[in-house]
MISETOR-226970 format. One record per residue: x negated, y negated, z of N, C-alpha, C in turn; residue in three letters; residue number from 1. Coordinates in steps of 0.02 Angstrom, whole numbers, plus 32768, in hexadecimal, padded with zeros to 4 digits. Layout:
<guses>
{nc1 = X | nc2 = Y | nc3 = Z | cac1 = X | cac2 = Y | cac3 = Z | cc1 = X | cc2 = Y | cc3 = Z | resn = ALA | resi = NUM}
...
</guses>
This chain:
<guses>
{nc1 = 1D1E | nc2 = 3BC0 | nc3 = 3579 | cac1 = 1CE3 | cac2 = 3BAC | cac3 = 359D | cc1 = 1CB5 | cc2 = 3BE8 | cc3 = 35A5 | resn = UNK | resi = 1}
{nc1 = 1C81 | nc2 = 3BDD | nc3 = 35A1 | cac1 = 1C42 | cac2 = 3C0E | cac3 = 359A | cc1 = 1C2F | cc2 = 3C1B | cc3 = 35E9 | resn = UNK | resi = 2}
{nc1 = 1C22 | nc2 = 3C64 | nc3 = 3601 | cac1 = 1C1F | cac2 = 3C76 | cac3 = 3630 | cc1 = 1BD5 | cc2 = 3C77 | cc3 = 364B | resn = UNK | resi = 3}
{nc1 = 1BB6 | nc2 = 3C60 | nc3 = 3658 | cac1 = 1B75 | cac2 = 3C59 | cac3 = 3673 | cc1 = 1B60 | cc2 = 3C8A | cc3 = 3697 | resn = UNK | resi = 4}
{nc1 = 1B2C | nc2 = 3CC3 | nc3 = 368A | cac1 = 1B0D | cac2 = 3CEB | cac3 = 36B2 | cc1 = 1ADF | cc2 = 3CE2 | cc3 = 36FD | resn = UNK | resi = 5}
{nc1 = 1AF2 | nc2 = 3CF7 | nc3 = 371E | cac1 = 1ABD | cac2 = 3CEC | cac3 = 3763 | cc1 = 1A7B | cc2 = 3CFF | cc3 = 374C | resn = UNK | resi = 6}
{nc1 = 1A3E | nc2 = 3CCC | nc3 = 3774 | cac1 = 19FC | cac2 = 3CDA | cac3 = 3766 | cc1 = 19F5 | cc2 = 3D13 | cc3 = 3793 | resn = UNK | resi = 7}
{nc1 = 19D4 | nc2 = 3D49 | nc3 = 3797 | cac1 = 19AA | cac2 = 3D6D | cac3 = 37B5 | cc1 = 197C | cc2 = 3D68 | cc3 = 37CD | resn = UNK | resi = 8}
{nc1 = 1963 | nc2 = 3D46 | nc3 = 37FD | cac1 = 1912 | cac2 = 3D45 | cac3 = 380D | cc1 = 18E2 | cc2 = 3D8E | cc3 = 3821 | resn = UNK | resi = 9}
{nc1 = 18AD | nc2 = 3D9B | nc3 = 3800 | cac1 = 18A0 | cac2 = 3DD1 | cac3 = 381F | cc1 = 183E | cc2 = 3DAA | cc3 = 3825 | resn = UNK | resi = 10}
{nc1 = 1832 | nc2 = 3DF3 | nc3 = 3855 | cac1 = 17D7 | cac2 = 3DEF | cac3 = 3864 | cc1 = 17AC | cc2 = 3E1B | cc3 = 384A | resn = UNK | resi = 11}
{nc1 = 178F | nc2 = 3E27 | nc3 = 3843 | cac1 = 174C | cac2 = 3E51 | cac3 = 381A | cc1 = 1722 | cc2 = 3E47 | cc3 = 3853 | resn = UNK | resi = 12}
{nc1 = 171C | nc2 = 3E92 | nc3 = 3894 | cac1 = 16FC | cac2 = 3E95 | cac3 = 38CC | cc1 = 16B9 | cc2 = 3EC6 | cc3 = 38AD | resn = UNK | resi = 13}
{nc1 = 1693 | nc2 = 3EB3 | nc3 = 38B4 | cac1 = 1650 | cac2 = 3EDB | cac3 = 38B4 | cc1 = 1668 | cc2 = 3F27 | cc3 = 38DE | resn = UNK | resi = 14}
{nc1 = 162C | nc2 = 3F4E | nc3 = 38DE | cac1 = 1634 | cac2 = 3F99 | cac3 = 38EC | cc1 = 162C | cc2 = 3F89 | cc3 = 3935 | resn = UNK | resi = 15}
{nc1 = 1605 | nc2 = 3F64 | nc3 = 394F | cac1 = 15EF | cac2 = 3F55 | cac3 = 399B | cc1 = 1635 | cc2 = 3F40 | cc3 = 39B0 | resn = UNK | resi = 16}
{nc1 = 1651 | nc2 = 3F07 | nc3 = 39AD | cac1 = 1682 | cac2 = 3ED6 | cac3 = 39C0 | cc1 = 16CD | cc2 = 3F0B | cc3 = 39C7 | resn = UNK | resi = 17}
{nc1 = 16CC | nc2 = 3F26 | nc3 = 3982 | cac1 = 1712 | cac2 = 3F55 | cac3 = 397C | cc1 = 16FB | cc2 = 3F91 | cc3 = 39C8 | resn = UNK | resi = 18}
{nc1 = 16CA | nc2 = 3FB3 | nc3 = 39C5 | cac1 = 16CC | cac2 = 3FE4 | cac3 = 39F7 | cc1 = 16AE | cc2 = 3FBE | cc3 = 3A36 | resn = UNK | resi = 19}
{nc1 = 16AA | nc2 = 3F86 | nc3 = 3A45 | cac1 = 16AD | cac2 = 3F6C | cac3 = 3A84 | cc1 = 16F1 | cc2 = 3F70 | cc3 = 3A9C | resn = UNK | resi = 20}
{nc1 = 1716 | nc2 = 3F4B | nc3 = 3A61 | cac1 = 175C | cac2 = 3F3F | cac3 = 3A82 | cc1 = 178A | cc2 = 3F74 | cc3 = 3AA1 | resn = UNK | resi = 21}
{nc1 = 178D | nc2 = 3FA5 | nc3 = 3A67 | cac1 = 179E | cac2 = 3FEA | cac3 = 3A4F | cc1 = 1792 | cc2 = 4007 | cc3 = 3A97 | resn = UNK | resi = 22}
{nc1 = 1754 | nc2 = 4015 | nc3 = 3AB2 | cac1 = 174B | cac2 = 4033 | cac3 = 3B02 | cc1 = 176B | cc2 = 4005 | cc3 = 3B2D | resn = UNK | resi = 23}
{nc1 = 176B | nc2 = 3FBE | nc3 = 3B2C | cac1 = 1782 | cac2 = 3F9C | cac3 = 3B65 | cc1 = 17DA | cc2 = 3FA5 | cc3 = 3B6C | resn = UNK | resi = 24}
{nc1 = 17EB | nc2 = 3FA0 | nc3 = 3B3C | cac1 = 183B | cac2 = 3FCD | cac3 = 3B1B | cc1 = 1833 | cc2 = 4005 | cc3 = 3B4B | resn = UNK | resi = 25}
{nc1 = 1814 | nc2 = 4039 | nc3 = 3B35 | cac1 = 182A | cac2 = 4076 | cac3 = 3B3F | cc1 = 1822 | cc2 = 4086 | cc3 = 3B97 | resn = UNK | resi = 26}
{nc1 = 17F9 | nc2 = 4062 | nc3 = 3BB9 | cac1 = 17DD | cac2 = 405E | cac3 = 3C03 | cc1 = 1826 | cc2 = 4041 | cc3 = 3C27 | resn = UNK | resi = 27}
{nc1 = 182C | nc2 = 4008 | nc3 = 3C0E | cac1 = 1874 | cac2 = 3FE7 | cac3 = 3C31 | cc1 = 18AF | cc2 = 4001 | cc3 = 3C22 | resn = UNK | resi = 28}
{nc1 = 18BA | nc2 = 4035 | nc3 = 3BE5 | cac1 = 18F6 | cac2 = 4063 | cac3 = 3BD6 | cc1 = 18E6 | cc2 = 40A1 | cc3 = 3C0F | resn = UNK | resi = 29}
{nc1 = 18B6 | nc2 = 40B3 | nc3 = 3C1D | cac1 = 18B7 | cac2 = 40DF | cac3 = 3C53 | cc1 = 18B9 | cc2 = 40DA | cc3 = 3C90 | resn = UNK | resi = 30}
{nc1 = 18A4 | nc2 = 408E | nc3 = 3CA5 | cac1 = 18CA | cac2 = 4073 | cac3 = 3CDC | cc1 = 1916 | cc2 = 4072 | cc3 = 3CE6 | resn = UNK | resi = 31}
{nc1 = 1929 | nc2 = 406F | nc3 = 3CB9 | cac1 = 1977 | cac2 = 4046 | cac3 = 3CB9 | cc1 = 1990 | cc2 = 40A0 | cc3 = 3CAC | resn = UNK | resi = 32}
{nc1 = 1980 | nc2 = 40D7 | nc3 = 3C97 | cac1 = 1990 | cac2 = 4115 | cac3 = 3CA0 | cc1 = 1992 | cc2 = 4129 | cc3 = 3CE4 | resn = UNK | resi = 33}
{nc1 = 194C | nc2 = 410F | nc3 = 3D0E | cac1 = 1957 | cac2 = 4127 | cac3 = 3D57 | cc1 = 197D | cc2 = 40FB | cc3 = 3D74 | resn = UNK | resi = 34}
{nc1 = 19A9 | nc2 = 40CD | nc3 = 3D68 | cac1 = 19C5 | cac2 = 409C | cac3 = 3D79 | cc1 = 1A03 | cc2 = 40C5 | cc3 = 3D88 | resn = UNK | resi = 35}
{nc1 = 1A14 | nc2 = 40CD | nc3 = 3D5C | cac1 = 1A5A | cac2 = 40FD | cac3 = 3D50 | cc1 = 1A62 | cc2 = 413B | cc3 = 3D73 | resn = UNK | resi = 36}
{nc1 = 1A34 | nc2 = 4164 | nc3 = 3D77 | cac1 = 1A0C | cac2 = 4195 | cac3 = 3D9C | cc1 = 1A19 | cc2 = 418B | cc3 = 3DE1 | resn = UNK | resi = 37}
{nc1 = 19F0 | nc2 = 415A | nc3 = 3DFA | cac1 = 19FF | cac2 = 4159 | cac3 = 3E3E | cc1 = 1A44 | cc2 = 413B | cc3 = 3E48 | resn = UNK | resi = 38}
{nc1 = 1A5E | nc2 = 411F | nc3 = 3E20 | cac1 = 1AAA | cac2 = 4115 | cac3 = 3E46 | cc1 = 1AEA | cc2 = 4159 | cc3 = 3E4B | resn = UNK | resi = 39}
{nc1 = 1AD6 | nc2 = 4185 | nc3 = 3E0A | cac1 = 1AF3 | cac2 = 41BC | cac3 = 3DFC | cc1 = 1AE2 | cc2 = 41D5 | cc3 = 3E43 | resn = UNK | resi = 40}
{nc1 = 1AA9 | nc2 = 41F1 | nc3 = 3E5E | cac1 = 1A98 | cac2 = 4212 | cac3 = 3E92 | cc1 = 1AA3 | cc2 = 41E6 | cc3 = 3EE1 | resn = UNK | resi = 41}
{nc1 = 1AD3 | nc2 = 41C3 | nc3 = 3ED4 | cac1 = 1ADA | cac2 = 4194 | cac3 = 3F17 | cc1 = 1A90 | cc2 = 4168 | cc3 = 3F36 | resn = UNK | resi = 42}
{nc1 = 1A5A | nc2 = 4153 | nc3 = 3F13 | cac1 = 1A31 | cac2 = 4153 | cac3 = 3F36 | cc1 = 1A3F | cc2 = 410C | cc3 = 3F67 | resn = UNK | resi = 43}
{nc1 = 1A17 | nc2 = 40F2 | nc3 = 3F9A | cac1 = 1A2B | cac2 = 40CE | cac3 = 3FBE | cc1 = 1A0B | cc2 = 4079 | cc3 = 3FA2 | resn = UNK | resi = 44}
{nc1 = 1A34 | nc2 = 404B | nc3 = 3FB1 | cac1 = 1A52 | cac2 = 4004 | cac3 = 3F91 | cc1 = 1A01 | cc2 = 3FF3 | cc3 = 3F88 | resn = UNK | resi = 45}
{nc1 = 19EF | nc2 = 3FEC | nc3 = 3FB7 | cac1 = 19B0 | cac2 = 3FB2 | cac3 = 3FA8 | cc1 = 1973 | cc2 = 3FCA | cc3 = 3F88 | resn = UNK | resi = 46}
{nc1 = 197D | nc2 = 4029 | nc3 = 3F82 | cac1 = 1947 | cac2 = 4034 | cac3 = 3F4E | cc1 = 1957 | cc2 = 4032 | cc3 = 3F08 | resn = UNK | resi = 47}
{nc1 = 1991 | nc2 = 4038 | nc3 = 3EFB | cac1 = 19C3 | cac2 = 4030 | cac3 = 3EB5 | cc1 = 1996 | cc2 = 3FD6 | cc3 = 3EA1 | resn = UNK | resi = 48}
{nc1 = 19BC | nc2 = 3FA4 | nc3 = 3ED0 | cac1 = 1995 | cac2 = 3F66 | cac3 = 3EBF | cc1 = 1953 | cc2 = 3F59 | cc3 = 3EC2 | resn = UNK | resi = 49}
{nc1 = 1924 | nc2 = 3F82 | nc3 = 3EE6 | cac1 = 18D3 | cac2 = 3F8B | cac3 = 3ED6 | cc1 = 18CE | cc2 = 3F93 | cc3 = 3E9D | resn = UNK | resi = 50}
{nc1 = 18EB | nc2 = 3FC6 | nc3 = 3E7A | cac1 = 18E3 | cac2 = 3FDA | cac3 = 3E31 | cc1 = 1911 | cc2 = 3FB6 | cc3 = 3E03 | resn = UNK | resi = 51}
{nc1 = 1938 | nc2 = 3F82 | nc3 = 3E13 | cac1 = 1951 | cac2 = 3F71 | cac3 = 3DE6 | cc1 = 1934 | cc2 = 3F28 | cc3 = 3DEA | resn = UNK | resi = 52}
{nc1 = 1903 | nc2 = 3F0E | nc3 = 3E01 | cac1 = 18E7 | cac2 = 3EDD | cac3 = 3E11 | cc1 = 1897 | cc2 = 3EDF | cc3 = 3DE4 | resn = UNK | resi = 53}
{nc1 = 1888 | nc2 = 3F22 | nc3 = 3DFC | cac1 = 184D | cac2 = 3F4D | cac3 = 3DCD | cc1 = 185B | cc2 = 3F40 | cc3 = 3D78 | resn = UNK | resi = 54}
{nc1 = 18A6 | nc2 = 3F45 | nc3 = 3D55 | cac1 = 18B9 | cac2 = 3F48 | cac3 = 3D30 | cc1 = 18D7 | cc2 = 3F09 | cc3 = 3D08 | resn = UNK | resi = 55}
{nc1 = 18E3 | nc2 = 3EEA | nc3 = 3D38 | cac1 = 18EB | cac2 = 3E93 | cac3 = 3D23 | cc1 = 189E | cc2 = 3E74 | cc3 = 3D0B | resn = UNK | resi = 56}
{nc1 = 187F | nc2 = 3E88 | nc3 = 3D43 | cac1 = 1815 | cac2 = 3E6B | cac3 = 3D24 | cc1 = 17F1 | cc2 = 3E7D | cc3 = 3D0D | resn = UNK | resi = 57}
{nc1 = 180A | nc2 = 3EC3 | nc3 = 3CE0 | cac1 = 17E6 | cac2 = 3EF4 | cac3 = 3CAC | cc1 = 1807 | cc2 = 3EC1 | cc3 = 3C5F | resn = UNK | resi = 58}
{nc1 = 185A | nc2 = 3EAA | nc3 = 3C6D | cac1 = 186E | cac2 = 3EA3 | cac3 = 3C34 | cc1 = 1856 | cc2 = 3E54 | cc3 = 3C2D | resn = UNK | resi = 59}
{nc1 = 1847 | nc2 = 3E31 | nc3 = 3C66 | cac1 = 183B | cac2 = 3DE5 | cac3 = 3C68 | cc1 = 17F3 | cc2 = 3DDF | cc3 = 3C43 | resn = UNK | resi = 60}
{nc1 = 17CB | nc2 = 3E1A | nc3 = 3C50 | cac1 = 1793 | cac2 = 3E1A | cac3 = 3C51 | cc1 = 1788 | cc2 = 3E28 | cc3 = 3BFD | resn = UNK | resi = 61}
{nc1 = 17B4 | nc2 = 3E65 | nc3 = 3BDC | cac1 = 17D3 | cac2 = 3E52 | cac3 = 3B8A | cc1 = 17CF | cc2 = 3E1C | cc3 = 3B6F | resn = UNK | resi = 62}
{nc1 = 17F9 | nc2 = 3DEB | nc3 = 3B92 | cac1 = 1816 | cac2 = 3DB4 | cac3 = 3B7D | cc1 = 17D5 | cc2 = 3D85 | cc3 = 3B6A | resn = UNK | resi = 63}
{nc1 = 17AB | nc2 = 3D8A | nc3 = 3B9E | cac1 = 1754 | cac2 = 3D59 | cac3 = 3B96 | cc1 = 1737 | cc2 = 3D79 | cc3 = 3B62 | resn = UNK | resi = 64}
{nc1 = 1737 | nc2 = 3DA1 | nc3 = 3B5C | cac1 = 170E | cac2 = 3DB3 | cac3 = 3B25 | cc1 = 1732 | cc2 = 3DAF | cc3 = 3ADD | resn = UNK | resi = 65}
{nc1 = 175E | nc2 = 3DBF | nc3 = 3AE0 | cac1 = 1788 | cac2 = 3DB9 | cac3 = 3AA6 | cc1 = 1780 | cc2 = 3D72 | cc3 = 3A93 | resn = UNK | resi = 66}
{nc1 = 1787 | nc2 = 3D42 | nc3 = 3ABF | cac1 = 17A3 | cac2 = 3D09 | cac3 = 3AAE | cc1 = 1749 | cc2 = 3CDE | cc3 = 3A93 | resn = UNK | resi = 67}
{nc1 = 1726 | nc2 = 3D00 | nc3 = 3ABC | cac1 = 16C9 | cac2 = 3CD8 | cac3 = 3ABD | cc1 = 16B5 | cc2 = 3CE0 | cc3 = 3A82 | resn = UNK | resi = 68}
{nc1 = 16DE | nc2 = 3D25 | nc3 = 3A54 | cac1 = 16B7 | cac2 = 3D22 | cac3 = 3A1B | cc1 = 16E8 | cc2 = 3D04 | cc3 = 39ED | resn = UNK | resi = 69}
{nc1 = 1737 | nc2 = 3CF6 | nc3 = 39FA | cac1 = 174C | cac2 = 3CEC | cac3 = 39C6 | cc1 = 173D | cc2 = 3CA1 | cc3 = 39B7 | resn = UNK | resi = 70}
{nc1 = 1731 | nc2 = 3C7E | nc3 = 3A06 | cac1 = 1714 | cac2 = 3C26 | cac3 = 39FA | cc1 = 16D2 | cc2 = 3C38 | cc3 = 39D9 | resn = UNK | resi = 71}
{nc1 = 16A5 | nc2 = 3C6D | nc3 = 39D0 | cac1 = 1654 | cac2 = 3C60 | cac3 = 39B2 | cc1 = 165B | cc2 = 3C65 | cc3 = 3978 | resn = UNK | resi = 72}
{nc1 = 1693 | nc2 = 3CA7 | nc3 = 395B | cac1 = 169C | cac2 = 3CAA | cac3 = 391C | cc1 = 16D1 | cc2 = 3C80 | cc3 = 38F1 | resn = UNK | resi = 73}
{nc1 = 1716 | nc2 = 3C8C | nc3 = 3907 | cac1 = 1747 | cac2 = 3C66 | cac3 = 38DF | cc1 = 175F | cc2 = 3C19 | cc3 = 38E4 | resn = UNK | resi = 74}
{nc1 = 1749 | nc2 = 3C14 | nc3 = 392A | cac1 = 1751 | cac2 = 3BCC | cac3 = 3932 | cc1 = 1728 | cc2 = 3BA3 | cc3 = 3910 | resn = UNK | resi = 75}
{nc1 = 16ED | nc2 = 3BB8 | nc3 = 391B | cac1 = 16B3 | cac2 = 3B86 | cac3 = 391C | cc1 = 169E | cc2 = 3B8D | cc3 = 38D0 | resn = UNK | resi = 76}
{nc1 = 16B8 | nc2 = 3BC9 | nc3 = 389E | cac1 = 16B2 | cac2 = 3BD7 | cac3 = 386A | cc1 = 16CF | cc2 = 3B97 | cc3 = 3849 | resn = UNK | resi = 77}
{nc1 = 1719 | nc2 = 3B98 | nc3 = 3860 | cac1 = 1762 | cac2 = 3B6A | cac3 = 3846 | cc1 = 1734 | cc2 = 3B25 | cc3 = 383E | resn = UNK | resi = 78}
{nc1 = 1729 | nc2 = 3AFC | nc3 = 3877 | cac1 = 1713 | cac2 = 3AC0 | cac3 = 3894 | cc1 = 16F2 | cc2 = 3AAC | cc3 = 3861 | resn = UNK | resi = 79}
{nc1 = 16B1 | nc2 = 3AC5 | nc3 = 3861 | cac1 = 167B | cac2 = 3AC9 | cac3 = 382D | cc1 = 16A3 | cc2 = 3AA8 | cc3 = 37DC | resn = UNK | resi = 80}
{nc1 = 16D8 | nc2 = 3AD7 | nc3 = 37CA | cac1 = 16F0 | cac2 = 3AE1 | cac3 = 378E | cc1 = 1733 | cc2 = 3AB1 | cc3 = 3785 | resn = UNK | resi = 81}
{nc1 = 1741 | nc2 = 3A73 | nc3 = 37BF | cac1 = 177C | cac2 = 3A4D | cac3 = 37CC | cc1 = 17B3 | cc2 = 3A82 | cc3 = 37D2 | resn = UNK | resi = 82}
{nc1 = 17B8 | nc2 = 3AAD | nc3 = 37F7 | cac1 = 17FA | cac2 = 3AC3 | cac3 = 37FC | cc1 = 17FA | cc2 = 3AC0 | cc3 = 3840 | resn = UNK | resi = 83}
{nc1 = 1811 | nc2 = 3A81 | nc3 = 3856 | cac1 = 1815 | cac2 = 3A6E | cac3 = 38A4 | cc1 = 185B | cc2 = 3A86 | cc3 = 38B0 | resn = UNK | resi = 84}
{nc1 = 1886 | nc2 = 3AA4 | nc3 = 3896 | cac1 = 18AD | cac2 = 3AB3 | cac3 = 38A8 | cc1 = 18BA | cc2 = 3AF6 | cc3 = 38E1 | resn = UNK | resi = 85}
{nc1 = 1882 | nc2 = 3B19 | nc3 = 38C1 | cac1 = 1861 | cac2 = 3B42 | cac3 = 38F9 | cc1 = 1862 | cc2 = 3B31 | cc3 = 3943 | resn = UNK | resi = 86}
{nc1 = 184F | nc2 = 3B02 | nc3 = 396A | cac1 = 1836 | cac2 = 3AEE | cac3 = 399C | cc1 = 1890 | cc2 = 3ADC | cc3 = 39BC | resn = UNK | resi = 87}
{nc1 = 18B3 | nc2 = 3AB2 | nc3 = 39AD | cac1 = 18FD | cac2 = 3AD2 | cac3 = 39AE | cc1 = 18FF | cc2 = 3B13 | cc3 = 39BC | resn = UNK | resi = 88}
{nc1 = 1907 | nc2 = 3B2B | nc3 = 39A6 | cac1 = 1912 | cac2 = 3B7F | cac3 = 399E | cc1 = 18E7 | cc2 = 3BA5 | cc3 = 39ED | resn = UNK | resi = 89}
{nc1 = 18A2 | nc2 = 3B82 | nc3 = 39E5 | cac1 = 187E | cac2 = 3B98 | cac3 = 3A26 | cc1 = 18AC | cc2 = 3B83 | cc3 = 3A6C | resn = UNK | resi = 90}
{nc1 = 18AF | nc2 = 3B45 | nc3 = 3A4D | cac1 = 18CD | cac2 = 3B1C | cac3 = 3A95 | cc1 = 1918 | cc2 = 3B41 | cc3 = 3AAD | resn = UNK | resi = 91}
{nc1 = 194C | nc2 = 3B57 | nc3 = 3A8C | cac1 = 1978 | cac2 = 3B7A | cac3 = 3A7C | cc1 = 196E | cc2 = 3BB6 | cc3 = 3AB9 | resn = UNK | resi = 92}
{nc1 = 1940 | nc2 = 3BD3 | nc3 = 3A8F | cac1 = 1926 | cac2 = 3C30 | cac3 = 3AB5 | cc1 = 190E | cc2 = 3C21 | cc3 = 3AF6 | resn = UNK | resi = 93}
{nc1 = 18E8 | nc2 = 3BE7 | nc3 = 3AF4 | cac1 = 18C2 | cac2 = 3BDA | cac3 = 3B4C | cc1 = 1900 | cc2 = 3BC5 | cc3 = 3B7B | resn = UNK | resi = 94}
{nc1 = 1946 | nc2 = 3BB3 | nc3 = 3B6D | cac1 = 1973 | cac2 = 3B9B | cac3 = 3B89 | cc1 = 198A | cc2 = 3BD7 | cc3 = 3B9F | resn = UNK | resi = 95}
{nc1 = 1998 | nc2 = 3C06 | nc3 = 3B62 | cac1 = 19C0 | cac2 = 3C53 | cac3 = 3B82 | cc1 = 199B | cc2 = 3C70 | cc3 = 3BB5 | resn = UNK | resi = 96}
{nc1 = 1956 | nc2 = 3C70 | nc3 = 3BA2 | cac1 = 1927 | cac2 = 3C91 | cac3 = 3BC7 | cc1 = 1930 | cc2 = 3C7C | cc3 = 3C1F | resn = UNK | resi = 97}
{nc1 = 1949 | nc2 = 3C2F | nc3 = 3C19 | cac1 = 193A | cac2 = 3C1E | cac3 = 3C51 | cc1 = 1977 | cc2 = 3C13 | cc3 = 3C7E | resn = UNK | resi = 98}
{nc1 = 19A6 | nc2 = 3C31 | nc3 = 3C76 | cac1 = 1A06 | cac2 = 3C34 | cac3 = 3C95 | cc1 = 19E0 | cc2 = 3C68 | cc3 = 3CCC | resn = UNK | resi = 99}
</guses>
């Protein structure tokens, strides 16, 4: 029996889109550094969860944008082109998104 390769999906982000993301990455990795930071240094409970609350709605806030362009571009690309299978796939990610 012939072993079937996994598809790869990949994106082709414009220069804007890639270094939007790219900083919003790098902003919430330095949260989550002082995260660690202040627990290393004992800091006290409820400013640890200020900032880790800070750090939950930097990455939620990822998540909208990530997701606004991938419905403008890949979804709505698919649709167009009958690959409704896409919208599955959306419905899928909006479920994780939403646990």
């Amino acid at each position: 029996m012939e072993k079937k390769c996994c598809l790869h999906k990949t994106k082709h982000r414009s220069e804007e889109e890639y270094k939007s993301l790219i900083n919003r990455l790098s902003r919430i990795e330095g949260q989550i550094r002082g995260l660690r930071r202040m627990v290393e240094e004992d800091a006290y409970c409820i400013d640890i969860l200020t900032q880790a609350a800070a750090a939950g709605a930097a990455l939620n806030s990822f998540n909208k944008e990530l997701l606004a362009r991938h419905i403008k571009t890949c979804v709505s690309e698919d649709i167009i082109n009958g690959k409704y299978e896409t919208v599955d796939e959306l419905i899928l990610a909006l479920q994780k998104l939403m646990r």
